[in-house]
N, C-alpha and C positions, 0 to 999 in steps of 0.2 A: 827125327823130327819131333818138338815136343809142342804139347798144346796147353791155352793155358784154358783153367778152370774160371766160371765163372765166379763170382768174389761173393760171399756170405755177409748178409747185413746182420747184425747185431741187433737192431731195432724188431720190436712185437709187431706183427700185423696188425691190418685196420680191425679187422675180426677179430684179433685175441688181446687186443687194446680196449674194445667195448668188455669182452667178458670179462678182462679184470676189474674194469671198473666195473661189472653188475656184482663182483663180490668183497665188494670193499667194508671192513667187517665195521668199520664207524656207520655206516648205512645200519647193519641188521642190528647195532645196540642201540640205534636214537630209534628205530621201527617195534623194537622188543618196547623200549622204556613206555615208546607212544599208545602200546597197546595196554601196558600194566596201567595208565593211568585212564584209560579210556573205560576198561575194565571196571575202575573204581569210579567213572563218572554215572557208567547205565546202574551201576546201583544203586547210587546215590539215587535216581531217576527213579528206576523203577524196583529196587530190594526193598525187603522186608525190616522191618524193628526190632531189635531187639525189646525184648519186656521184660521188666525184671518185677516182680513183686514181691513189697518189702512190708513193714508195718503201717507206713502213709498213704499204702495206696500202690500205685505202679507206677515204673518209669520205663521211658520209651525212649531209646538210643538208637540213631540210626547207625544201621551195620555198616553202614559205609566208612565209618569212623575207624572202625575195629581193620576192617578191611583198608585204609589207607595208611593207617601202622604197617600191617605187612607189606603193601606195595612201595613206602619209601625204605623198608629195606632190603626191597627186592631191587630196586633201582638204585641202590648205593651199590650191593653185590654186582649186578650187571654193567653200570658206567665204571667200577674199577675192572672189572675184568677186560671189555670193550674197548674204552679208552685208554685205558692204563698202557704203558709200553715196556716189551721184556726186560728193557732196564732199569724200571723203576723197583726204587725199596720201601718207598711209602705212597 
């Protein structure tokens, strides 16, 4: 007498269908980028000056300037890595 098995879905569960979408990695590089620049906003808000004194006197550059240099090449590095897909060459 043979019995049969019952038949294997292919399809992800409701449960492991939600946790692939909590790690969908275009999520944690648009959440990385949102913090680099939020970063560069409470500076802006609340960081200090740079001073420089020169022969005229002093000048006063907000840091945040110098500080949002590095954040948009931190967000070039991040959105190509994130976004980027293993196939690309440029």
């Amino acid at each position: 007498m043979a019995t049969a098995s019952a038949p294997v879905s292919d399809t992800p569960s409701e449960s492991r269908g939600r946790r692939a979408r909590f790690v969908v990695p275009e999520m944690w590089t648009s959440l990385a980028i949102g913090v680099i620049w939020l970063v560069v906003l409470v500076d802006a808000l609340f960081g200090p000056d740079i001073v420089v004194s020169n022969a005229s006197g002093f000048t006063r550059l907000p840091s945040a300037i110098i500080l949002a240099l590095f954040a948009w090449l931190a967000t070039r590095v991040v959105a190509k890595q994130g976004f980027g897909h293993p196939g690309d060459a440029d």
